[in-house]
N, C-alpha and C positions, 0 to 999 in steps of 0.2 A: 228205391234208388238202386241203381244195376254197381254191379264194383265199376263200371268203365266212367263213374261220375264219384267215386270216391275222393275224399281230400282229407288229409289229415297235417296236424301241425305240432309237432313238440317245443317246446318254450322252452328249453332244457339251461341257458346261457352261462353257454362252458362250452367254445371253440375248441376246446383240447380234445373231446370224444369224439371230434367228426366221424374217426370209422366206424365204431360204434353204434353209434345212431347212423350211420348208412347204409350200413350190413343190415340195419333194423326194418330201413324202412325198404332196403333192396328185395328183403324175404318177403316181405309185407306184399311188395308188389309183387311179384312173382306169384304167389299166393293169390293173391288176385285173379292175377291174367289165367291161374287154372283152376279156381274155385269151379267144382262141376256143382254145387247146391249154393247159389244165394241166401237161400232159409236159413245159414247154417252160418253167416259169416257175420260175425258179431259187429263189424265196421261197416253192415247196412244198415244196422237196425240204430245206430249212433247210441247205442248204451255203453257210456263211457265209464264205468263200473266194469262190466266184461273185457270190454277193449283194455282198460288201467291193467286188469289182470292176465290179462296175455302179452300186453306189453312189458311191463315188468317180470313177466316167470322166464322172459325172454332176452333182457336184456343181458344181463350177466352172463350168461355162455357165451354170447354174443361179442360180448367185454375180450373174452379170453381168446375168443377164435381170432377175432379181427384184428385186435390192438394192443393187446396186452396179454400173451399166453403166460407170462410168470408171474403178473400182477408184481406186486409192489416186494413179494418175497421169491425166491427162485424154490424149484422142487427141494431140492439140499434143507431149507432149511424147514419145509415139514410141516408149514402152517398155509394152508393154500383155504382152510377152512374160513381162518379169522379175515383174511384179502377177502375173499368171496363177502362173507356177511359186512363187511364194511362198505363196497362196490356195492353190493344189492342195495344198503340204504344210499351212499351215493346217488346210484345213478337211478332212483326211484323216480317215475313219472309223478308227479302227483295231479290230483283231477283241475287243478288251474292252470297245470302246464299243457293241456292234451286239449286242442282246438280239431274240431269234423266237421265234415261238411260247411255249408254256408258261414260258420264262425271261421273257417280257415280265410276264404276270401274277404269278410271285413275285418282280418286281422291284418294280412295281406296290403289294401288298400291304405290302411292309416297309420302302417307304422314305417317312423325314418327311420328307425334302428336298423344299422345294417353290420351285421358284426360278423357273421357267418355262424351265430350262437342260435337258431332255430331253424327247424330241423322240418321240410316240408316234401311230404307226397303227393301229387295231385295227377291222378289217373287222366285226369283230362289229355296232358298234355302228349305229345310225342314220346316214345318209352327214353329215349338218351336225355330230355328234359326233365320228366318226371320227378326224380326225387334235386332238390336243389334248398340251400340256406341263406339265408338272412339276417 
């Protein structure tokens, strides 16, 4: 599979992270569109153990940069450690929420749920289409 046929799906349902998971999947693509070694990009090979784990080492700065830079305490009060490992387990993917490839499309197809609480990349499409939720 080339990245320009990649698709990915987070299950995440929690509408409040949108930026979050946008900036996620925004880098993801990008990443993509300049991956010079295919061998090397763990969202070809669909091992969703690699992928779990660079999505999650990634989502939390992510957290900070996009949506929340004080998280739930401000600098002042000194504990940015204990928000971090809270958000980390938070906003953890776990491997039943993380749809690739062909499972993103029959996920796609059959579900009415439309709440804007999943979180989808799909290289196929147009780059301004690309990333969009459900």
């Amino acid at each position: 599979m080339k990245t320009e046929n990649i698709r990915i799906a987070i299950l995440f349902h929690d509408c409040d992270m949108t930026s979050t998971f946008e900036s996620l999947l925004n880098t993801l693509m990008y990443s993509f569109e300049y991956t010079l070694n295919e061998n090397y990009n763990p969202f070809l090979s669909g091992d969703k153990e690699i992928c779990l784990k660079v999505l999650n080492q990634a989502i939390t700065p992510l957290y900070r940069l996009s949506q929340n830079p004080y998280g739930y305490n401000t600098p002042e009060d000194g504990d940015w450690d204990t928000d971090d490992e809270f958000m980390s387990r938070y906003l953890m993917i776990k491997p039943e929420n993380l749809l690739l490839g062909d499972e993103v499309d029959e996920y796609v197809k059959v579900t009415d749920w439309n709440n804007g609480e999943d979180y989808i990349l799909d290289m196929r499409l147009p780059k301004e289409q690309r990333i969009y939720r459900i």
